[in-house]
N, CA, C and O atoms as a Maestro MAE file, in Angstrom:
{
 s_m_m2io_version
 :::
 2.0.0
}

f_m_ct {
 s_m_title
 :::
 protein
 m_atom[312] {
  # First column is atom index #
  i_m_mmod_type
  r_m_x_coord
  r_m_y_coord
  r_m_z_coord
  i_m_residue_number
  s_m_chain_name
  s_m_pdb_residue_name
  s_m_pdb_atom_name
  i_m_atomic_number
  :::
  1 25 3.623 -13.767 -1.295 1 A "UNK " " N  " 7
  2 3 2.261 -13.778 -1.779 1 A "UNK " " CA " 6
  3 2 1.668 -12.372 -1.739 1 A "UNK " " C  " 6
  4 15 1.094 -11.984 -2.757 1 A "UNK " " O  " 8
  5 25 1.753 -11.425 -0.497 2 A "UNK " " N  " 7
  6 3 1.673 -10.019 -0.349 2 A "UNK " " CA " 6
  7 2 1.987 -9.410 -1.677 2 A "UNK " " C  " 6
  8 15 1.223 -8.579 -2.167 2 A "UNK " " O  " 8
  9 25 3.149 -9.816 -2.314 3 A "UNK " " N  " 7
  10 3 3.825 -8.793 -3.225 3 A "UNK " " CA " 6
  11 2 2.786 -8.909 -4.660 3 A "UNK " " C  " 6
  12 15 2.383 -8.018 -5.407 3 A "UNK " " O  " 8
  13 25 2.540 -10.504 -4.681 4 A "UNK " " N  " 7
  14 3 1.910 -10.831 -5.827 4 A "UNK " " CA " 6
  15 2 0.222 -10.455 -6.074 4 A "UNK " " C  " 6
  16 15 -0.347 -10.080 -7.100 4 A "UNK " " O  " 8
  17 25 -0.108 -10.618 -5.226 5 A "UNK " " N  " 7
  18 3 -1.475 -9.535 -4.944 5 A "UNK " " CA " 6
  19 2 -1.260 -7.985 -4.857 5 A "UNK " " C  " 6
  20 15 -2.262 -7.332 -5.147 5 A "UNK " " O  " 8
  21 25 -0.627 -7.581 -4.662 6 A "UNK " " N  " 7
  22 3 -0.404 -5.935 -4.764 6 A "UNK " " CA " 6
  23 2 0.268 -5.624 -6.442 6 A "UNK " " C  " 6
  24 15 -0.021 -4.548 -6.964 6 A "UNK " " O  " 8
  25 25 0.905 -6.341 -6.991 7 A "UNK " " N  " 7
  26 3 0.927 -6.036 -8.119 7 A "UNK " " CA " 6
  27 2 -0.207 -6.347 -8.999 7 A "UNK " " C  " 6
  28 15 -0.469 -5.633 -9.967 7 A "UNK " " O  " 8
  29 25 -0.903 -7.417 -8.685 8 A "UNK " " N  " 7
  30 3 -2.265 -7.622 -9.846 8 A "UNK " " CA " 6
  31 2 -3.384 -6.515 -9.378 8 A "UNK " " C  " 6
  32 15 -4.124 -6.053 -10.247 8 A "UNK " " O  " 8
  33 25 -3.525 -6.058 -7.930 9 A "UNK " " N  " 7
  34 3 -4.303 -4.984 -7.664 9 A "UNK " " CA " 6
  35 2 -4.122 -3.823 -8.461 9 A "UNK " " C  " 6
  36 15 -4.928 -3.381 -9.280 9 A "UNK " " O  " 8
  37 25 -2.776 -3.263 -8.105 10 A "UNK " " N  " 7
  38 3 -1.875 -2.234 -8.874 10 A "UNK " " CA " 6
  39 2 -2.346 -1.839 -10.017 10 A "UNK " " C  " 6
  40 15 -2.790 -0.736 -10.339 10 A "UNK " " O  " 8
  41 25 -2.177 -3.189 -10.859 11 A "UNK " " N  " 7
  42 3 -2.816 -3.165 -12.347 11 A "UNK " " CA " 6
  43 2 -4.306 -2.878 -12.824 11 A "UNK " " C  " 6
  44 15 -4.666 -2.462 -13.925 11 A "UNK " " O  " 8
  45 25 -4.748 -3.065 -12.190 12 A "UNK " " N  " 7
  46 3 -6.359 -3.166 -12.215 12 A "UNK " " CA " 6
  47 2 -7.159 -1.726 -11.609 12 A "UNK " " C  " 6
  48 15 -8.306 -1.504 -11.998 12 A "UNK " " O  " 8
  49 25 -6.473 -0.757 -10.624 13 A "UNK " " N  " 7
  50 3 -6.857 0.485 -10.272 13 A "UNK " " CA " 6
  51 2 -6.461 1.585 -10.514 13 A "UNK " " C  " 6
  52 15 -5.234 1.684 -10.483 13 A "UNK " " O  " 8
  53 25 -7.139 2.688 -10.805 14 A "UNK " " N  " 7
  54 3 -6.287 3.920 -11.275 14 A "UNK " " CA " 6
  55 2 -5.568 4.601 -10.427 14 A "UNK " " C  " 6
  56 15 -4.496 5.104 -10.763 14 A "UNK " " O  " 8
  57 25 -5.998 4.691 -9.389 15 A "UNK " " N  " 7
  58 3 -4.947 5.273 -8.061 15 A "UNK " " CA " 6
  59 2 -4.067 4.608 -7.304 15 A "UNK " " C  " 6
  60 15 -4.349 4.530 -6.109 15 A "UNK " " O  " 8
  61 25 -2.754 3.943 -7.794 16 A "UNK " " N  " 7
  62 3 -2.480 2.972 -7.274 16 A "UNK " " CA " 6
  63 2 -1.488 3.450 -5.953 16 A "UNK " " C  " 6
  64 15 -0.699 2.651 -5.450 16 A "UNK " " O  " 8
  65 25 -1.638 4.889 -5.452 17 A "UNK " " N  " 7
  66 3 -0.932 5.349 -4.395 17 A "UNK " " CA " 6
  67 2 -1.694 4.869 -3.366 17 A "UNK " " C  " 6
  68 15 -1.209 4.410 -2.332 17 A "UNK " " O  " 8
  69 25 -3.209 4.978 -3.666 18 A "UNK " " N  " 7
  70 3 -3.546 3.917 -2.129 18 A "UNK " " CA " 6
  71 2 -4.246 2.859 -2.065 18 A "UNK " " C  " 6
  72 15 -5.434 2.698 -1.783 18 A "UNK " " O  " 8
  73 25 -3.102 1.852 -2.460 19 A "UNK " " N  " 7
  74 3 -3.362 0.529 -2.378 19 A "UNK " " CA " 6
  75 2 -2.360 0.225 -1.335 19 A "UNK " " C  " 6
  76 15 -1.274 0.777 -1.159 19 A "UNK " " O  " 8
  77 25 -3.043 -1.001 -0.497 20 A "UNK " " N  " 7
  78 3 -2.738 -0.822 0.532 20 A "UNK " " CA " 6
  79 2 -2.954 -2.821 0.852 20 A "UNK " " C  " 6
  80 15 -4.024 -3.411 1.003 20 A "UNK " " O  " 8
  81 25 -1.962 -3.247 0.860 21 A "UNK " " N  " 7
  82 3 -1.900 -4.847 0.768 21 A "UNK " " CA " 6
  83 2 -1.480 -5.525 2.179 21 A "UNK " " C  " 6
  84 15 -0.265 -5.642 2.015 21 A "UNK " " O  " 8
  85 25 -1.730 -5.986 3.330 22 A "UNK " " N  " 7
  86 3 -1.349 -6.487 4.375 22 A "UNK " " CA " 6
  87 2 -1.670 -7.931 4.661 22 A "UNK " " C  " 6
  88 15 -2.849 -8.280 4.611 22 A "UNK " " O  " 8
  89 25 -0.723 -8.808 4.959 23 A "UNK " " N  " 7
  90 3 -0.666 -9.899 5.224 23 A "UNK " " CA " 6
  91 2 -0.240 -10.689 6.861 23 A "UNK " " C  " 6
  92 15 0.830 -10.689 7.470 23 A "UNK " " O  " 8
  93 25 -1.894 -11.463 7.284 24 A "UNK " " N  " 7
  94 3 -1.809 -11.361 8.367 24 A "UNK " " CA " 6
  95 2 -1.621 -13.304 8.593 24 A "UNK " " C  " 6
  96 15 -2.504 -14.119 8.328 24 A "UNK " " O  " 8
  97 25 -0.163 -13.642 9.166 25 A "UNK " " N  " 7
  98 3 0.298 -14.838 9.115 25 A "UNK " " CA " 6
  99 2 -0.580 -15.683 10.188 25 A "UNK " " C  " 6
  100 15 -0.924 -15.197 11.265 25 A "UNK " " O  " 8
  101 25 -0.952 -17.197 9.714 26 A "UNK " " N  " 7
  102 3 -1.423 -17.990 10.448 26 A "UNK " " CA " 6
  103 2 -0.381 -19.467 10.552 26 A "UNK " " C  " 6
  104 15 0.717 -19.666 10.032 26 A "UNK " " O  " 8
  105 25 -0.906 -20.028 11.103 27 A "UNK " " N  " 7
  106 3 0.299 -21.404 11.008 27 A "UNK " " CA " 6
  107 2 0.226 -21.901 9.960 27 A "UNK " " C  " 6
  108 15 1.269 -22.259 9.412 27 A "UNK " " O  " 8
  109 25 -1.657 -22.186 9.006 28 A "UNK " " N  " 7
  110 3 -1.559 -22.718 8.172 28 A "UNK " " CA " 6
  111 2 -2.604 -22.011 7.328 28 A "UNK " " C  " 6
  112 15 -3.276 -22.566 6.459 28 A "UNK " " O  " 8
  113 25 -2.642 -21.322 7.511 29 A "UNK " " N  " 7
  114 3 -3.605 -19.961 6.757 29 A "UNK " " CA " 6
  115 2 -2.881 -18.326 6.696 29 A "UNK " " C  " 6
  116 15 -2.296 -17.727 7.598 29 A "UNK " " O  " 8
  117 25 -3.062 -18.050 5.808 30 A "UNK " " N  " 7
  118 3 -2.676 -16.512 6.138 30 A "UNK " " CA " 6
  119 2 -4.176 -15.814 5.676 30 A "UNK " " C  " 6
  120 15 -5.088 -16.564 5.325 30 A "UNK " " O  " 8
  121 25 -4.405 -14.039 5.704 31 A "UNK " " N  " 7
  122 3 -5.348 -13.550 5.529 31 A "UNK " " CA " 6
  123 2 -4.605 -12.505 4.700 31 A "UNK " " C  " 6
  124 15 -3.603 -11.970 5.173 31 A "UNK " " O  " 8
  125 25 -5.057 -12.189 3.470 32 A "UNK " " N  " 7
  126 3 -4.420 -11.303 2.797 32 A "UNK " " CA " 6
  127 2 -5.608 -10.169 2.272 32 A "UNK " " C  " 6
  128 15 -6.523 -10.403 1.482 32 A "UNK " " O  " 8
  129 25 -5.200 -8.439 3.190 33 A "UNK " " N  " 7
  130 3 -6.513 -7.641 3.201 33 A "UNK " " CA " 6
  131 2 -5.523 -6.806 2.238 33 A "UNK " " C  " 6
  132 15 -4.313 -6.591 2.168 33 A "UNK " " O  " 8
  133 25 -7.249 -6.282 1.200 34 A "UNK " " N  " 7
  134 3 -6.511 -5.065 0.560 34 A "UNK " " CA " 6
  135 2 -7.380 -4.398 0.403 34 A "UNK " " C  " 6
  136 15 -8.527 -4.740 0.117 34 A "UNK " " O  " 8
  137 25 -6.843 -3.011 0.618 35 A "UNK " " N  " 7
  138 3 -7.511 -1.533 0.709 35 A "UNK " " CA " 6
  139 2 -7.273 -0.494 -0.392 35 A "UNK " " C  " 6
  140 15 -6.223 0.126 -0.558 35 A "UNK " " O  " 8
  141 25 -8.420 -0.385 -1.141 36 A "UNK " " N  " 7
  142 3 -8.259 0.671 -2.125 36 A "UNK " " CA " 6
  143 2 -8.786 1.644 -2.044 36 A "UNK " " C  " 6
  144 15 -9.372 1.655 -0.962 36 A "UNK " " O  " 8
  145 25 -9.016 2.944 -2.821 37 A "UNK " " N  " 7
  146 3 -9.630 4.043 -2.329 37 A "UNK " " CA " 6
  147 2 -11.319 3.559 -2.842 37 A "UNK " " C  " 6
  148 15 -11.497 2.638 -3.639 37 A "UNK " " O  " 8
  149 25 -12.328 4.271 -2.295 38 A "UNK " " N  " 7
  150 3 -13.607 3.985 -2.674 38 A "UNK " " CA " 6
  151 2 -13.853 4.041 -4.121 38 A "UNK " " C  " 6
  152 15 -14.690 3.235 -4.526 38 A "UNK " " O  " 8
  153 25 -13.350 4.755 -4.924 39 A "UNK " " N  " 7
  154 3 -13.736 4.757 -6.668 39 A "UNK " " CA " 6
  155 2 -13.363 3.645 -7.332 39 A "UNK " " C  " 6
  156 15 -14.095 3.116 -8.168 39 A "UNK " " O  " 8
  157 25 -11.483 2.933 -6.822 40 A "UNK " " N  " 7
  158 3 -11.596 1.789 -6.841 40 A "UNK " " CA " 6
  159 2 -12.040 0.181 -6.820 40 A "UNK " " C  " 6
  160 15 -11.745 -0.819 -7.474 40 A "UNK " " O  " 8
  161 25 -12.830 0.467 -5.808 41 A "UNK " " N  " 7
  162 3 -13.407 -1.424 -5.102 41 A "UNK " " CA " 6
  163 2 -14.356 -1.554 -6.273 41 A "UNK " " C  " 6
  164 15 -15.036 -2.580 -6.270 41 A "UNK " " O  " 8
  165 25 -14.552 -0.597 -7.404 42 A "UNK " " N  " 7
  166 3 -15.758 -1.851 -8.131 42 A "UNK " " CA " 6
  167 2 -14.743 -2.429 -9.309 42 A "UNK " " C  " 6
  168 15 -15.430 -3.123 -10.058 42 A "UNK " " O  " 8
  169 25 -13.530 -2.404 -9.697 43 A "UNK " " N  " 7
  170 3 -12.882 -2.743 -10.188 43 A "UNK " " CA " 6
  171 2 -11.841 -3.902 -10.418 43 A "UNK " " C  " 6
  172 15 -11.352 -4.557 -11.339 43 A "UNK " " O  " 8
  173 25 -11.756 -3.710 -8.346 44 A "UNK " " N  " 7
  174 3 -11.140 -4.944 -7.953 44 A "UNK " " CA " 6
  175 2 -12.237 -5.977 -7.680 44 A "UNK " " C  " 6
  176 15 -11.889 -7.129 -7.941 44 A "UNK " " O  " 8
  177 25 -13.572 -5.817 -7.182 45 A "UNK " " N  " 7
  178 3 -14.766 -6.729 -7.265 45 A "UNK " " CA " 6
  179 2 -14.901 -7.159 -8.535 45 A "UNK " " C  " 6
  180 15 -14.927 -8.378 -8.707 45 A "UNK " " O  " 8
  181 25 -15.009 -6.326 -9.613 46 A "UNK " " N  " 7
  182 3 -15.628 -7.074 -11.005 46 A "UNK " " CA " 6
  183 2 -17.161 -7.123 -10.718 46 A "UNK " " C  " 6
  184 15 -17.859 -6.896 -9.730 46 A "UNK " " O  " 8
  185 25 -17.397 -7.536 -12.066 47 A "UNK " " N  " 7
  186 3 -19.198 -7.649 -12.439 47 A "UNK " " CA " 6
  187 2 -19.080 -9.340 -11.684 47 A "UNK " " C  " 6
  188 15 -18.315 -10.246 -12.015 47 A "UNK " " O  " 8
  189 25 -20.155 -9.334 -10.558 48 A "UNK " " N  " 7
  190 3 -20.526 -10.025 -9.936 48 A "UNK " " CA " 6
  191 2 -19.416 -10.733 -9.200 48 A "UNK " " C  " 6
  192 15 -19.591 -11.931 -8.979 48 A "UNK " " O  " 8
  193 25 -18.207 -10.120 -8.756 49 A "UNK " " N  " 7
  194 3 -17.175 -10.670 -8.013 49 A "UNK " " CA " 6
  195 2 -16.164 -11.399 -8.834 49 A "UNK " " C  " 6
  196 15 -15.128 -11.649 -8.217 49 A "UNK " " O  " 8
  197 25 -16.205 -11.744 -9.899 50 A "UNK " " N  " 7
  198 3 -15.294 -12.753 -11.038 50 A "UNK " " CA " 6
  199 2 -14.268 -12.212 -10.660 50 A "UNK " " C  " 6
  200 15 -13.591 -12.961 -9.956 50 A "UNK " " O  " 8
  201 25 -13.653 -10.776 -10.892 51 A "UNK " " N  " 7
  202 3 -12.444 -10.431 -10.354 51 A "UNK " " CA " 6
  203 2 -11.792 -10.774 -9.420 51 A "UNK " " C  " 6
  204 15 -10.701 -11.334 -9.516 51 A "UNK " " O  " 8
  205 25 -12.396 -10.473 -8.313 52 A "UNK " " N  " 7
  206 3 -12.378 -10.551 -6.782 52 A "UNK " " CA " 6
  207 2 -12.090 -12.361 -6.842 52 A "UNK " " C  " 6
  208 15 -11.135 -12.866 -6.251 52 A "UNK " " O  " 8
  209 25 -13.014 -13.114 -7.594 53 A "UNK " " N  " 7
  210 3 -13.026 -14.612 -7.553 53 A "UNK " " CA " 6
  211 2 -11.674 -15.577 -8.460 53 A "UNK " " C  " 6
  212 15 -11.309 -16.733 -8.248 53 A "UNK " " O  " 8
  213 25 -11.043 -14.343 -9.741 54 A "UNK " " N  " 7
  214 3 -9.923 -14.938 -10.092 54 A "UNK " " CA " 6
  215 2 -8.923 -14.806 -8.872 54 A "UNK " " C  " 6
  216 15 -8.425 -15.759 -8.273 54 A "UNK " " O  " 8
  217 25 -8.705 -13.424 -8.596 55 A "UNK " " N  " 7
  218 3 -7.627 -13.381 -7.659 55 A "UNK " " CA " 6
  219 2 -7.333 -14.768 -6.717 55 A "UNK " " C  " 6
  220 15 -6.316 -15.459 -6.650 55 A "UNK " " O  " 8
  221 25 -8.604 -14.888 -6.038 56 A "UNK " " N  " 7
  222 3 -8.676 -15.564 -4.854 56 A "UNK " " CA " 6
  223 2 -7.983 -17.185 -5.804 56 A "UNK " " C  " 6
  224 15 -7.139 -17.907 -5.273 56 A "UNK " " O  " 8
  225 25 -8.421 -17.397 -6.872 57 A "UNK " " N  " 7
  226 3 -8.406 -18.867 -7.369 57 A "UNK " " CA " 6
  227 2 -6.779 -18.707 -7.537 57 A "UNK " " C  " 6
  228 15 -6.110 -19.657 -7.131 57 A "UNK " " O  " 8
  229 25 -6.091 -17.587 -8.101 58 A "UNK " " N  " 7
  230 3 -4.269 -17.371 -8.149 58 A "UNK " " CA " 6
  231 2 -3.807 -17.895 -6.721 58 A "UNK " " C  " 6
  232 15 -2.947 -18.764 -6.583 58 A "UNK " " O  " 8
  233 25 -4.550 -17.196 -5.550 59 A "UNK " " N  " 7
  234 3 -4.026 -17.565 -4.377 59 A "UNK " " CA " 6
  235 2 -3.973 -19.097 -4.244 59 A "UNK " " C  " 6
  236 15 -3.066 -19.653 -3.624 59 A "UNK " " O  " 8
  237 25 -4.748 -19.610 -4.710 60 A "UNK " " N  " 7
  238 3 -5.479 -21.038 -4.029 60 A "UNK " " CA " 6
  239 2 -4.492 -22.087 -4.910 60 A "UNK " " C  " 6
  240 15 -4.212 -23.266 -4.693 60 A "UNK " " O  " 8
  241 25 -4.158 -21.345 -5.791 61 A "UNK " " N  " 7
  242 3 -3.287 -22.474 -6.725 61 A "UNK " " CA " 6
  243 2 -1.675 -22.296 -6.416 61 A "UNK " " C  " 6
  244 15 -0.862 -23.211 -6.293 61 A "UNK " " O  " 8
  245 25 -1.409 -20.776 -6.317 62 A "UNK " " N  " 7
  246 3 0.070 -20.905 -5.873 62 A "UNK " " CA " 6
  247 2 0.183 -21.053 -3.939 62 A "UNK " " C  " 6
  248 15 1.206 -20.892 -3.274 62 A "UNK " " O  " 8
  249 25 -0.831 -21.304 -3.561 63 A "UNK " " N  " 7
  250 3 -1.150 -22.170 -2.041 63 A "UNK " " CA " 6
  251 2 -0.753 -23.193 -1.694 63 A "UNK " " C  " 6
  252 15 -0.252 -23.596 -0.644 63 A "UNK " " O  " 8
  253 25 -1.045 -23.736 -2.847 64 A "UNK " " N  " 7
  254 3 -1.050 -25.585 -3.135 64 A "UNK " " CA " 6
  255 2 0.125 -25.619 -3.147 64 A "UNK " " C  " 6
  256 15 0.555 -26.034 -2.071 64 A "UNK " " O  " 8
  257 25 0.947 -25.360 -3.912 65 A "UNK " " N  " 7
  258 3 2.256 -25.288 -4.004 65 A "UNK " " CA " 6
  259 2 3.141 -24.836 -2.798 65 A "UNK " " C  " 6
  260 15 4.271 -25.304 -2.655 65 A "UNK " " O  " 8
  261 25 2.602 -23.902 -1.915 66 A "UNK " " N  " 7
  262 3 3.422 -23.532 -0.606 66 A "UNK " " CA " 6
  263 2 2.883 -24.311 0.406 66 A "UNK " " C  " 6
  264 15 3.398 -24.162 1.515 66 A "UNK " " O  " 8
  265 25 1.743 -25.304 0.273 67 A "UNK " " N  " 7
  266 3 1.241 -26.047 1.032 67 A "UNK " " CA " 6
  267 2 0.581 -25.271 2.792 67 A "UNK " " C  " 6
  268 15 0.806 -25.537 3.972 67 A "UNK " " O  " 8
  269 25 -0.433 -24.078 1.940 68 A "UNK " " N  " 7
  270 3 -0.299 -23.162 2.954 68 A "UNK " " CA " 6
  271 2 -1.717 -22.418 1.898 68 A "UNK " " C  " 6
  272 15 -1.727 -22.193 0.688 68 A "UNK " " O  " 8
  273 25 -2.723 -22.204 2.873 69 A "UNK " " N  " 7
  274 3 -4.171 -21.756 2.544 69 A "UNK " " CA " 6
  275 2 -4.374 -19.954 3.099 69 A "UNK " " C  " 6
  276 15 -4.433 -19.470 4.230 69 A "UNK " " O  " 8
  277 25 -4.455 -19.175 1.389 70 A "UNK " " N  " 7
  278 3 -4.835 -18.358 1.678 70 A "UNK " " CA " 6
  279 2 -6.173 -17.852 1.696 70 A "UNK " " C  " 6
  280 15 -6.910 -18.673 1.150 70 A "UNK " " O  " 8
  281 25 -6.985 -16.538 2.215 71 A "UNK " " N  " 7
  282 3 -7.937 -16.145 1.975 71 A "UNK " " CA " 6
  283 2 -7.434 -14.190 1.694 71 A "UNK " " C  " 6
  284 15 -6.450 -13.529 2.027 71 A "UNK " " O  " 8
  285 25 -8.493 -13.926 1.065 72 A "UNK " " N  " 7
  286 3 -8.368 -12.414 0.078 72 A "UNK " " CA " 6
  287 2 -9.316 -12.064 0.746 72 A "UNK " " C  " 6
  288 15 -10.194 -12.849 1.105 72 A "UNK " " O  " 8
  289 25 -9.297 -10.472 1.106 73 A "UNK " " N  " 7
  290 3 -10.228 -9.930 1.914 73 A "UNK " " CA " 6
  291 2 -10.286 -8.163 1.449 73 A "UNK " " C  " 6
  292 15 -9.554 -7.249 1.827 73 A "UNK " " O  " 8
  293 25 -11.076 -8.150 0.806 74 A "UNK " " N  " 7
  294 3 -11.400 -7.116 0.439 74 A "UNK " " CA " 6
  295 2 -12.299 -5.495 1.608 74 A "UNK " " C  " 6
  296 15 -13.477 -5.294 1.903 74 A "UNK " " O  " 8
  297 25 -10.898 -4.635 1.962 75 A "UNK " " N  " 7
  298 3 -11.985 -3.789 3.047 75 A "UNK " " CA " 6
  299 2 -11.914 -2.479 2.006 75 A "UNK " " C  " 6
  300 15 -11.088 -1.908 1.293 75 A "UNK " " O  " 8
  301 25 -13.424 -2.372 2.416 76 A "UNK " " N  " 7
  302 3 -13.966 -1.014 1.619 76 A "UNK " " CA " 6
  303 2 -14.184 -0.007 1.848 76 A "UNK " " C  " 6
  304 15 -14.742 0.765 1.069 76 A "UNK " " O  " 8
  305 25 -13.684 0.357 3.340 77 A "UNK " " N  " 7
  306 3 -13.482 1.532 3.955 77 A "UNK " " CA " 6
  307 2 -11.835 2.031 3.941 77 A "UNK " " C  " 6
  308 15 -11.079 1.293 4.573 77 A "UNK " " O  " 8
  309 25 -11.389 2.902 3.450 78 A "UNK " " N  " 7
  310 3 -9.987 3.138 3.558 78 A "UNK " " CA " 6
  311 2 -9.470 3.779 5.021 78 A "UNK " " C  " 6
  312 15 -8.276 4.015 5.204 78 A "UNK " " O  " 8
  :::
 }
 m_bond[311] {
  # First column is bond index #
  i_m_from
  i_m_to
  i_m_order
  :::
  1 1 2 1
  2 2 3 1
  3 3 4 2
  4 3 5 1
  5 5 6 1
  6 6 7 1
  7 7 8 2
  8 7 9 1
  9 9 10 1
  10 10 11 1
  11 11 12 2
  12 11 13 1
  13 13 14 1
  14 14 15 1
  15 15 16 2
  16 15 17 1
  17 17 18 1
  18 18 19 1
  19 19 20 2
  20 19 21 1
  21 21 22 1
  22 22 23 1
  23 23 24 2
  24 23 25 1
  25 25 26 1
  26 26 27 1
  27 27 28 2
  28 27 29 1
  29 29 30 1
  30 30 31 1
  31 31 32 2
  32 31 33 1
  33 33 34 1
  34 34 35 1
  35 35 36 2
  36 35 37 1
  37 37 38 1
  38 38 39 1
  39 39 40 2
  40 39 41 1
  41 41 42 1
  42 42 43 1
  43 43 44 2
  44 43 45 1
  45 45 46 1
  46 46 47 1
  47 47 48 2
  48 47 49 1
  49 49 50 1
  50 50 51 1
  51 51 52 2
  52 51 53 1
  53 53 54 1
  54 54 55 1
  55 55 56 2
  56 55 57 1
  57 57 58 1
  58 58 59 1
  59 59 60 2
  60 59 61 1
  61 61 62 1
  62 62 63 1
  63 63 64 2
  64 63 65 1
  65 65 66 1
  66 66 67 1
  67 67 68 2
  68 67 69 1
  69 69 70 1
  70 70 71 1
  71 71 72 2
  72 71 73 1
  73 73 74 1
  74 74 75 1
  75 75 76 2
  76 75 77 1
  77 77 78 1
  78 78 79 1
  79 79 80 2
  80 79 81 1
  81 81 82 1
  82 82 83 1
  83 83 84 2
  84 83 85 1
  85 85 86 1
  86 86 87 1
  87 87 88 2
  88 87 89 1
  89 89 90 1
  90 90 91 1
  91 91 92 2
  92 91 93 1
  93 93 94 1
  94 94 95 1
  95 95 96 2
  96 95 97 1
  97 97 98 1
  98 98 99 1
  99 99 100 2
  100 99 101 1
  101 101 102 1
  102 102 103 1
  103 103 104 2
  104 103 105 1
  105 105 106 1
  106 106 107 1
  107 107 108 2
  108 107 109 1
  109 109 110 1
  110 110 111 1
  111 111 112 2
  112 111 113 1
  113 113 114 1
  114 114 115 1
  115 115 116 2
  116 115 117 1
  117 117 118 1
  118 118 119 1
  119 119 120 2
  120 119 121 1
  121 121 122 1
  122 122 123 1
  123 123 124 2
  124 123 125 1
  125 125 126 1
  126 126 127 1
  127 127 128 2
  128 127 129 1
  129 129 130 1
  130 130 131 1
  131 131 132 2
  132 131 133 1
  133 133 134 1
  134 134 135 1
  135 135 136 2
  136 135 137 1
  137 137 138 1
  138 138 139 1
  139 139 140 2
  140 139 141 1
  141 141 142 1
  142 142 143 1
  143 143 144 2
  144 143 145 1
  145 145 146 1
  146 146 147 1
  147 147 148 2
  148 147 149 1
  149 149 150 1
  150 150 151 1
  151 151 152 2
  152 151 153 1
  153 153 154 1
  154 154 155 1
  155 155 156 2
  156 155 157 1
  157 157 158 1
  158 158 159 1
  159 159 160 2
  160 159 161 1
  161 161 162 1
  162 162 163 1
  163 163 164 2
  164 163 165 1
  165 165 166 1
  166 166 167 1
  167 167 168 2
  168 167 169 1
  169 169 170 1
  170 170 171 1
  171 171 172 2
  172 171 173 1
  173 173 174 1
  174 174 175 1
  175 175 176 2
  176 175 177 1
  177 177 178 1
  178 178 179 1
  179 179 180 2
  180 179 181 1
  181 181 182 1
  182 182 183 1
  183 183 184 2
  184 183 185 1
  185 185 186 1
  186 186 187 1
  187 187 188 2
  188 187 189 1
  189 189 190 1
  190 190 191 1
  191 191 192 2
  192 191 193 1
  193 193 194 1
  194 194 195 1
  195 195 196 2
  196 195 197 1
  197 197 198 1
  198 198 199 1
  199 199 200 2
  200 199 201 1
  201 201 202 1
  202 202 203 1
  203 203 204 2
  204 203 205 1
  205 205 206 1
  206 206 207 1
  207 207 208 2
  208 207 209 1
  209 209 210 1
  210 210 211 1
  211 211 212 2
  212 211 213 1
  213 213 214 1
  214 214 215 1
  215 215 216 2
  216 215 217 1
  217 217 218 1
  218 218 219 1
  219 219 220 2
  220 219 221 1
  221 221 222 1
  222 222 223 1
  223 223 224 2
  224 223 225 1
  225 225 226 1
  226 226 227 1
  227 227 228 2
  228 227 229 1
  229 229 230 1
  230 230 231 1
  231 231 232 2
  232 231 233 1
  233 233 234 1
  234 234 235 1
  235 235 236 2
  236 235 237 1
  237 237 238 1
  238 238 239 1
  239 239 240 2
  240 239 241 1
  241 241 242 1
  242 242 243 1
  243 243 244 2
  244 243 245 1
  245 245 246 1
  246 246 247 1
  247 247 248 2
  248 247 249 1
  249 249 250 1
  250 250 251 1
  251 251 252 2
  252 251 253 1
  253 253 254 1
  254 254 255 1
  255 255 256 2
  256 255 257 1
  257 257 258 1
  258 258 259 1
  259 259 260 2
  260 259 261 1
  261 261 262 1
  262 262 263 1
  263 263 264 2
  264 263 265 1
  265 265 266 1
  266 266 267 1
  267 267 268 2
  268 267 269 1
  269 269 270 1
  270 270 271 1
  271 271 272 2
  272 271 273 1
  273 273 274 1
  274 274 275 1
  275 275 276 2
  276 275 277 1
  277 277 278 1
  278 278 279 1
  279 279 280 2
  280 279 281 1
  281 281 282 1
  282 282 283 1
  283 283 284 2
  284 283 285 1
  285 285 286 1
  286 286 287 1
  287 287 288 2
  288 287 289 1
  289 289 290 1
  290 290 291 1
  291 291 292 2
  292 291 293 1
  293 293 294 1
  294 294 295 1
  295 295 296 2
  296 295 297 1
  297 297 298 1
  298 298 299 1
  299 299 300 2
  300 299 301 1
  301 301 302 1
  302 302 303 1
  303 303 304 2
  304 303 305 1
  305 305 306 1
  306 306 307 1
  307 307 308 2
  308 307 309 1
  309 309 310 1
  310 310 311 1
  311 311 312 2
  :::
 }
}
């Protein structure tokens, strides 16, 4: 899931040397943080979060399928 969020980030920012994707395992949750440089985050947010809100809905659907709940966490300090 790490990999698949770092490539749709990837796509979406111009500096993609610091993108920065970490996945923090739960039993039945994981937390998936990603760090871009500051010129970045309004890109991966989108106009009024839609971006930020597809991603999360990709997670939630290929979730279902691993029977395993993620959350997307956007940090804006690099």
């Amino acid at each position: 899931m790490k990999e698949l969020v770092e490539e749709i980030v990837k796509s979406l920012v111009d500096d993609t040397e610091n993108v920065k994707v970490t996945q923090l395992e739960g039993e039945q949750s994981s937390i998936i943080e990603v760090k871009v440089s500051q010129e970045d985050i309004g890109k991966i947010i989108g106009k009024r979060g839609r971006t930020a809100q597809a991603i999360r809905v990709i997670l939630g659907a290929a979730g279902m399928k691993l029977k395993k709940r993620f959350n997307l966490e956007i940090i804006d300090k690099m």
